[in-house]
C-alpha positions as CSV (number, residue, x, y, z in Angstrom):
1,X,-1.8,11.9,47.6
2,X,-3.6,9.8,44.9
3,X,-1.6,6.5,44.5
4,X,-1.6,6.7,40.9
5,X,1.3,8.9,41.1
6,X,3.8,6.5,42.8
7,X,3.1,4.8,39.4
8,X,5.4,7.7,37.5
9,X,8.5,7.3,35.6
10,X,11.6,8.3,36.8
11,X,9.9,9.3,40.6
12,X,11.9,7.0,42.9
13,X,10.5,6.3,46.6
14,X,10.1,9.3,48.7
15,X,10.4,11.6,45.5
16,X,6.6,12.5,46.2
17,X,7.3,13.6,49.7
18,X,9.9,15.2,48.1
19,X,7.9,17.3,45.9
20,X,5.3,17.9,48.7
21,X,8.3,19.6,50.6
22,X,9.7,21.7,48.0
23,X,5.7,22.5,47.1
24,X,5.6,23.9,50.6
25,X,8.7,25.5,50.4
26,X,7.9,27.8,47.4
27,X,4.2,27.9,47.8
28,X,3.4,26.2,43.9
29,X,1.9,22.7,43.2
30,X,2.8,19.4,44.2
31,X,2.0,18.3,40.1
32,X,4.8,21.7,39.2
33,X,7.5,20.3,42.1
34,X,7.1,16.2,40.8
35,X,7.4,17.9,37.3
36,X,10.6,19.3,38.2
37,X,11.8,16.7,39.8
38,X,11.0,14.2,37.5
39,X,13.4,15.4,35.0
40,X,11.2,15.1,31.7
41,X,9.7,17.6,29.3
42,X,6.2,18.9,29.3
43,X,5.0,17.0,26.9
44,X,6.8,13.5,28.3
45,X,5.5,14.1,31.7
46,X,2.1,14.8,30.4
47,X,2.2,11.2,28.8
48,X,3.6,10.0,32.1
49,X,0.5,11.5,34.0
50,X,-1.7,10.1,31.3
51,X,-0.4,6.1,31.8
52,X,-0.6,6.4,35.8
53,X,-3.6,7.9,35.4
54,X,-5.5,6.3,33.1
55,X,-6.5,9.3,31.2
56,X,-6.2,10.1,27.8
57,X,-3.8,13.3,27.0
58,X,-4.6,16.0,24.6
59,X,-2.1,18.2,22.8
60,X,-3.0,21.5,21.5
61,X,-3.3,20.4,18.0
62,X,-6.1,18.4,19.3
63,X,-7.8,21.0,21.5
64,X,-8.7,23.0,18.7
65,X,-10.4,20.5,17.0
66,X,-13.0,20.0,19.9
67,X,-16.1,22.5,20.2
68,X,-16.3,24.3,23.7
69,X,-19.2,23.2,25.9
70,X,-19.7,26.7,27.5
71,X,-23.7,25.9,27.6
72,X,-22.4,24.0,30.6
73,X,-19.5,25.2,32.3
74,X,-19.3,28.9,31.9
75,X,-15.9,30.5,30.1
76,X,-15.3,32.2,33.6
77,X,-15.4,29.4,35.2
78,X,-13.6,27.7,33.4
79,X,-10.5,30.0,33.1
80,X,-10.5,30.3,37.3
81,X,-10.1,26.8,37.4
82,X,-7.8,26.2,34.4
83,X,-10.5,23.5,32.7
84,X,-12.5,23.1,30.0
85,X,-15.7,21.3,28.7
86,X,-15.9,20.3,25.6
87,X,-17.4,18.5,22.6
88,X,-15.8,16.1,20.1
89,X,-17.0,15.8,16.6
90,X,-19.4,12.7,17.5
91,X,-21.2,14.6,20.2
92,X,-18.8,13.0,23.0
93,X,-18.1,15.4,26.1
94,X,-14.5,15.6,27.3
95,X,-13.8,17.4,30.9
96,X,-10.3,18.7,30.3
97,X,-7.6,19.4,33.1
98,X,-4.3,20.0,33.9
99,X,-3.9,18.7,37.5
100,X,-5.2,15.3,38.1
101,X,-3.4,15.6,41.7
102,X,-6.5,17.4,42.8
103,X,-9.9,14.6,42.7
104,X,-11.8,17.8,44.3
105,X,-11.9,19.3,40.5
106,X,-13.5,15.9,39.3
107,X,-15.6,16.2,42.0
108,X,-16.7,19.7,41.5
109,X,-17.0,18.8,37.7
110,X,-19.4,16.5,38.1
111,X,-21.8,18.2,39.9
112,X,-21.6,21.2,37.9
113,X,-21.9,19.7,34.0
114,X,-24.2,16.8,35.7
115,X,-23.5,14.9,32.8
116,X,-21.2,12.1,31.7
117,X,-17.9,12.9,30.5
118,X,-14.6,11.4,29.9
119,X,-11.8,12.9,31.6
120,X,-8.7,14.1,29.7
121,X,-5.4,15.5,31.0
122,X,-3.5,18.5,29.2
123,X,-0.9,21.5,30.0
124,X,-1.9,23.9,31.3
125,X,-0.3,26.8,29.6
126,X,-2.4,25.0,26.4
127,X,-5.8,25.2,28.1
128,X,-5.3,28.7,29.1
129,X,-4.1,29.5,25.2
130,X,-7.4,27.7,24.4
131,X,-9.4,29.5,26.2
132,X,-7.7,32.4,25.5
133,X,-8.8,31.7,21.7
134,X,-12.2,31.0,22.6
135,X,-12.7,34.7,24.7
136,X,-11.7,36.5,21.2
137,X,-14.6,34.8,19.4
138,X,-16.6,35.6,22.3
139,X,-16.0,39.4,22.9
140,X,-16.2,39.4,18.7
141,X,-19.7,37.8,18.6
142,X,-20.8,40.1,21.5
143,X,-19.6,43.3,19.6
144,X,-21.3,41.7,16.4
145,X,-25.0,41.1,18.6
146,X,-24.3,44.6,20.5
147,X,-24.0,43.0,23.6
148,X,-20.8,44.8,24.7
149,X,-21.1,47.6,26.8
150,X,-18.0,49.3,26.2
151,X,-17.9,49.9,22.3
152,X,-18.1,48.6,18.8
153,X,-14.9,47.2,19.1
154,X,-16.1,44.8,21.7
155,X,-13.5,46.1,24.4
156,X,-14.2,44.7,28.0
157,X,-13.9,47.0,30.9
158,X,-13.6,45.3,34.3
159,X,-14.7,46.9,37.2
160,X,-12.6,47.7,40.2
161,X,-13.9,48.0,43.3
162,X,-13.2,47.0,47.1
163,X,-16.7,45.2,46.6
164,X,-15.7,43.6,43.5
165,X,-12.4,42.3,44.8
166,X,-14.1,41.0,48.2
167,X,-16.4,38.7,45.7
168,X,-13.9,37.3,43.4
169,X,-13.6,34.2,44.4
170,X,-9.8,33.1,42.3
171,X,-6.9,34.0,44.7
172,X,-5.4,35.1,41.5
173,X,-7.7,37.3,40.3
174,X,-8.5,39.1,43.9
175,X,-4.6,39.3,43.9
176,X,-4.5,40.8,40.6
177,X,-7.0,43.7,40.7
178,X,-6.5,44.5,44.5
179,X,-3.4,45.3,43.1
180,X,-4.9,47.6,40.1
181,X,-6.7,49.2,43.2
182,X,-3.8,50.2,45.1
183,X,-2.1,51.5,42.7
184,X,-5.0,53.8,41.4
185,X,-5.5,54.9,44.5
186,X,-1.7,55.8,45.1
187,X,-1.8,57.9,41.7
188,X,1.0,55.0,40.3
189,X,2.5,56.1,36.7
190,X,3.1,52.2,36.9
191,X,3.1,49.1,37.9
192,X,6.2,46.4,37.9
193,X,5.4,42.6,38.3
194,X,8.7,41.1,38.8
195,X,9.4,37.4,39.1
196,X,12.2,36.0,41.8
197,X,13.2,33.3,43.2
198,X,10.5,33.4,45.7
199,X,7.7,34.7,44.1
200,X,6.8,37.7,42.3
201,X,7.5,41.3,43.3
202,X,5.1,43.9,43.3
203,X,6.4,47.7,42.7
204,X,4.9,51.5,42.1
205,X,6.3,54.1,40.0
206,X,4.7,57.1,42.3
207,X,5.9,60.3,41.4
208,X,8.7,59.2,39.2
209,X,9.9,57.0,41.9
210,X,10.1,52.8,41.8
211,X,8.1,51.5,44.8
212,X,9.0,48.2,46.5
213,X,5.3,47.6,47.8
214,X,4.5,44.0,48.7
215,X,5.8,40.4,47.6
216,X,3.7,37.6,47.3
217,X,5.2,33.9,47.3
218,X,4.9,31.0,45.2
219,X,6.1,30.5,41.5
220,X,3.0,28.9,40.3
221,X,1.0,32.1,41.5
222,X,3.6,34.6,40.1
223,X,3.2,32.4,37.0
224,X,-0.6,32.6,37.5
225,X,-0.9,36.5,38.0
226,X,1.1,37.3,34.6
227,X,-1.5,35.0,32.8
228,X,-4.0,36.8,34.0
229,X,-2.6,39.8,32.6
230,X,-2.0,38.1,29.5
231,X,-5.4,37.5,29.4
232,X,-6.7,40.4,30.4
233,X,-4.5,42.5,27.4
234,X,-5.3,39.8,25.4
235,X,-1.9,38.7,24.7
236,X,-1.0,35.1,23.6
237,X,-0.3,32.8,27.4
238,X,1.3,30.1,26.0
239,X,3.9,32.3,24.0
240,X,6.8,33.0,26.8
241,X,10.0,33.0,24.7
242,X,9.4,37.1,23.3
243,X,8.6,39.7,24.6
244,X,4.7,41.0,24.1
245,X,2.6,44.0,24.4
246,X,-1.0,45.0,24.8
247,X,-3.5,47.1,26.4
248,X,-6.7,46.6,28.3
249,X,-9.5,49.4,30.4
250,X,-10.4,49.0,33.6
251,X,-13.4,51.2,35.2
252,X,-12.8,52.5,38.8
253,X,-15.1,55.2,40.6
254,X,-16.8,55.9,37.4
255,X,-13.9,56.5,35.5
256,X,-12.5,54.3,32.7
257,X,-8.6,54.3,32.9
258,X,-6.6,52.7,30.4
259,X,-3.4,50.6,30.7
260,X,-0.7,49.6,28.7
261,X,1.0,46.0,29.0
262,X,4.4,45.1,28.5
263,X,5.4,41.5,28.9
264,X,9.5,40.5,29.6
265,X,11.0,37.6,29.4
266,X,13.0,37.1,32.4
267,X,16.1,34.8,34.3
268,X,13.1,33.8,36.6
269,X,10.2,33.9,34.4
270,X,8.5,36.7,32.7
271,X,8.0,40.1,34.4
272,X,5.0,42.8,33.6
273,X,5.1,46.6,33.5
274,X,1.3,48.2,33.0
275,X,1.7,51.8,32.5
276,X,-1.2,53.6,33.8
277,X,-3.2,56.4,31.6
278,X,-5.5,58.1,33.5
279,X,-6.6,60.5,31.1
280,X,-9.3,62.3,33.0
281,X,-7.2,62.8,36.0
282,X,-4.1,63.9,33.5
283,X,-6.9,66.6,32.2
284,X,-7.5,67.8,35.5
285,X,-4.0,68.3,37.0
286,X,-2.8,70.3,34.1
287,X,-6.0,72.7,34.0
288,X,-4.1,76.1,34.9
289,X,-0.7,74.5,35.0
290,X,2.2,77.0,34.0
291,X,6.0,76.7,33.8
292,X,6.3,78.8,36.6
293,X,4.6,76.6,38.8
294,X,6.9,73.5,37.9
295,X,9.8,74.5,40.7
296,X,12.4,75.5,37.7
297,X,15.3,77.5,38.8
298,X,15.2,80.8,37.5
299,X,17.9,80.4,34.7
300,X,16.9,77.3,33.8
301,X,13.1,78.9,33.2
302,X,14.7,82.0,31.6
303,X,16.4,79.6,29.3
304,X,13.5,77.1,28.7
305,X,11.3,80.1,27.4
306,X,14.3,81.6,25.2
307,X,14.4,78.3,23.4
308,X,10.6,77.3,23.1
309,X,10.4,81.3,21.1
310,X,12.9,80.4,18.7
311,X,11.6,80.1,15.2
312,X,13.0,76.6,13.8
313,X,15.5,73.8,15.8
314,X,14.0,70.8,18.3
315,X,13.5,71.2,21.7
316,X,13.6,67.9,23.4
317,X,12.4,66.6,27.0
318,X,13.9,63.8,28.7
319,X,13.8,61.9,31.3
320,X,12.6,59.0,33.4
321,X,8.9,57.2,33.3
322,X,6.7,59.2,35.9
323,X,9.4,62.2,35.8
324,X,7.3,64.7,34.2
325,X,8.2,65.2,30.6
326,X,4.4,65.4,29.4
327,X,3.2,68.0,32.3
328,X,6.6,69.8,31.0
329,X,5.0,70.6,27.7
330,X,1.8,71.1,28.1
331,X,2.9,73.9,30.3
């Protein structure tokens, strides 16, 4: 542990083996458990970090007025790590980062920009928003120059692909998209992120049925995976108060399949629910699909018919996400 840190405010002696224990414990950050257990705000323990550091501190007011430097750290780079390189008005370059508990990310820094810099501490949550900013002027530029491949609206489709997800190299990303790939290839109507306690909880709708599937542990990576998300529906990360939705494409086996993102507040953080539409594969099942091949009882199908002949009124289908309702009516 850098010994800066014993240098905190309000972090009595043994409070850092403290934090190292309850970072174990729950899988997150030793920076997330001192935060908690330091008792300040974000913004006060950010100032705290900054004096026992000896970095300067940048709120997001002033991240926005700096220029980013992605000629040389790359904006995917950049958002696996959670930094950013950037330019000041005079021309000075700023290395900016949320966890100065980890030297290797200096380290790493320097060798990749290979230029002087001053380093400057931030939250996170405002570096990802940043960044987030910054990939909507991208894809906008790219649909002005015709460099995206996926329309004029500059839409991005990610591949997924076993291949794909052995080469990413983020845990959170290969967590994220192995999990787009399971549930594709279990025909899911949807997918539930939910946070807990422990972690965050992974669950398919197959077949109108909720799914517990798999758990994985750690707050800061449950955190982590509904950022990515964010990101990838381009919603707004730093916004976790209200609820928000969006929509992104992803392309597996030659097929692009389009997903719907709602994003939940919760007691334990915020939850996701992507609603898969598969429309190719929707096509296909209901080519030569009748009501008599649905499994309605024979009153009930009598009865449906009677009511869909009728010349005026509303016939309504209800019922659960996954349960049928749309293969119902195009029958």
């Amino acid at each position: 542990m850098n010994a800066p840190a014993t240098r905190l405010l309000r972090i009595q002696p043994g409070r850092l083996q403290q934090a190292r224990e309850l970072a174990g414990k729950e899988g997150g950050s030793v920076l997330a458990a001192l935060e908690r257990l330091a008792g300040l705000d974000e913004a006060a323990f950010l100032a705290e970090l900054g004096r026992a550091f000896a970095y300067a501190t940048m709120a997001m007011d002033q991240l926005r007025e700096l220029q980013p430097a992605f000629d040389l750290l790359p904006f995917n780079q950049a958002l696996e790590r959670e930094c950013a390189a950037c330019r000041d008005a005079d021309g000075r370059l700023w290395f900016v980062f949320a966890d100065p508990l980890r030297p290797e990310l200096l380290e790493w820094a320097e060798r990749r920009l290979n230029a002087a810099f001053t380093p400057a501490l931030a939250r996170r949550d405002d570096i990802l928003a940043w960044l987030h900013r910054l990939e909507g002027d991208l894809r906008a530029m790219d649909g002005v120059l015709g460099e995206t491949p996926s329309g004029a609206r500059g839409e991005k489709v990610e591949e997924i692909s076993l291949k794909a997800i052995g080469e990413d190299a983020s845990p959170v990303v290969k967590l994220v998209h192995s999990t787009l790939y399971d549930a594709l290839s279990a025909g899911a109507s949807d997918i539930h992120l939910e946070n807990d306690t422990q972690g965050i909880v992974i669950k398919y709708r197959i077949d109108g049925v909720l799914n517990l599937i798999a758990q994985s542990p750690g707050r800061e990576m449950a955190e982590q995976v509904i950022s990515r998300i964010k990101v990838m529906a381009e919603l707004d990360i730093a916004e976790r108060r209200v609820p928000q939705d969006g929509r992104f494409k992803v392309q597996m086996r030659g097929r692009e399949i389009d997903l719907r993102v709602s994003i939940m507040p919760g007691v334990f953080g915020e939850d996701a629910v992507l609603r898969i539409l598969d429309r190719q594969q929707l096509a296909d099942e209901l080519k030569g699909i009748t009501l008599d091949r649905l499994g309605f009882a024979g009153a009930d199908l009598a009865l449906i018919r009677k009511l869909s002949r009728e010349p005026y009124g509303m016939f309504l289908v209800t019922g659960p996400t996954g349960s049928g309702k749309t293969t119902t009516l195009y029958a």
